[in-house]
C-alpha positions as CSV (number, residue, x, y, z in Angstrom):
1,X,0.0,0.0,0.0
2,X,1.6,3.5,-1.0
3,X,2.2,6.0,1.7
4,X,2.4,9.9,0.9
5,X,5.1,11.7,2.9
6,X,3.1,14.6,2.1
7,X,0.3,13.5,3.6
8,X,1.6,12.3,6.8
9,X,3.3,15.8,6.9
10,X,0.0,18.0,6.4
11,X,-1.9,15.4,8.9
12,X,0.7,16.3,11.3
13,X,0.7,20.1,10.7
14,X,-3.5,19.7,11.0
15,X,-3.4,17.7,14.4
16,X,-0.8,20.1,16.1
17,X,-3.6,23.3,15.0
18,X,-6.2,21.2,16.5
19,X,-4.9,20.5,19.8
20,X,-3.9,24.7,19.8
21,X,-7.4,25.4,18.6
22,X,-6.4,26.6,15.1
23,X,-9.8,25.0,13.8
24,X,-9.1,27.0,10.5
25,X,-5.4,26.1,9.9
26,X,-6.1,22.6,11.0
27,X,-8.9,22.3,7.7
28,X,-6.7,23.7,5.1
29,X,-3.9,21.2,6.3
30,X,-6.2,18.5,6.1
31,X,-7.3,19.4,2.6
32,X,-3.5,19.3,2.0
33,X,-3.4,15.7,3.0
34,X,-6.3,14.6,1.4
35,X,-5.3,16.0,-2.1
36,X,-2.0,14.2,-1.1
37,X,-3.2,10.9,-0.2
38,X,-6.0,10.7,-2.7
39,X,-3.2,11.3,-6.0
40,X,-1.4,8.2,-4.8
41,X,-4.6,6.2,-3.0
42,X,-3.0,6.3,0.8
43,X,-6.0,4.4,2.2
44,X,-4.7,5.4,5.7
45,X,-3.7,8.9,5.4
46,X,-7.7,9.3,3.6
47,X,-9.1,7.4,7.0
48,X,-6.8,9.7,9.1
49,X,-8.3,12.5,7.5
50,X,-12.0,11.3,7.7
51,X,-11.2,11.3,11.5
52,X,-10.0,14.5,11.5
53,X,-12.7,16.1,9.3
54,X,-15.1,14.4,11.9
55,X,-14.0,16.4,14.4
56,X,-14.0,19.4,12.9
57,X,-17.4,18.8,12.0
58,X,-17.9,18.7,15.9
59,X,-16.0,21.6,16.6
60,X,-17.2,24.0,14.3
61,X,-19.7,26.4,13.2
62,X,-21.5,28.0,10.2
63,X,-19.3,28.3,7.2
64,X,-16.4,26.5,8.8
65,X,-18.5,23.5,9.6
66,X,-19.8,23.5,6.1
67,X,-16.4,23.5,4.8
68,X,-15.5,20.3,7.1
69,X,-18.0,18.4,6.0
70,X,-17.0,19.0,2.2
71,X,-13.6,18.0,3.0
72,X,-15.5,14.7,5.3
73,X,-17.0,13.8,2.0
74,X,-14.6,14.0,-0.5
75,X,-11.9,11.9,2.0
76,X,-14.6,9.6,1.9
77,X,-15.0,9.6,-2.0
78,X,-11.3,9.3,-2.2
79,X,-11.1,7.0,0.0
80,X,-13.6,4.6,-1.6
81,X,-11.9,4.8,-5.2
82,X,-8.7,3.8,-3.7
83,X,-10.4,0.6,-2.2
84,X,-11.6,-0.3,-5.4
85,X,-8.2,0.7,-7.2
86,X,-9.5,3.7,-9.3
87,X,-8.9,7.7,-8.4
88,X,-10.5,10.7,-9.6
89,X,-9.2,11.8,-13.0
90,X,-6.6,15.0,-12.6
91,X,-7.5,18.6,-13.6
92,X,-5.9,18.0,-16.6
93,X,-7.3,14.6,-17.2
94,X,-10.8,16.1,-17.1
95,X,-9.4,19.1,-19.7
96,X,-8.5,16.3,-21.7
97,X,-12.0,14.7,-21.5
98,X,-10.4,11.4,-20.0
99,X,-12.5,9.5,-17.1
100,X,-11.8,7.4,-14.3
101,X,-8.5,5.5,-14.7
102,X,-6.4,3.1,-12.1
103,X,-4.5,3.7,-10.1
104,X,-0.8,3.7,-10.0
């Protein structure tokens, strides 16, 4: 199973702003690591971040909330495809008109 440095880095960086309270640092790092983990299919980086995303669902409010719950559900769409050995086509992939493809 691949593991993304990256990933582990930004999940880091994310659960060090948690624990100071940084709720709004500690999303953006997460959304780091999930872009991170979900290029290379890091099934447990994407199930660290569904943790995380869960409690920042608990912790926050309004907009920030809303954005934590986006990032919940896209971990968890990432995290699916890597199960199954497919990943969301790249930016460019979709410019290209390309669909799904496997994994690497």
């Amino acid at each position: 199973m691949p593991r993304s440095p990256d990933a582990d880095r930004e999940l880091a960086d994310a659960r060090a702003a948690l624990a100071a309270g940084a709720l709004t640092h500690a999303g953006e790092s997460a959304w780091r690591a999930a872009a991170a983990a979900a290029s290379i299919g890091d099934e447990q980086a994407l199930e660290d971040v569904l943790a995380l995303a869960g409690t920042l669902v608990e912790q926050t409010t309004g907009g920030e909330r809303d954005e934590a719950e986006r990032l919940r559900l896209y971990a968890e769409a990432c995290l699916e495809d890597a199960q199954q050995g497919t990943r969301r086509p790249s930016a460019f992939e979709r410019l290209m008109g390309w669909t799904q493809r496997p994994a690497k």
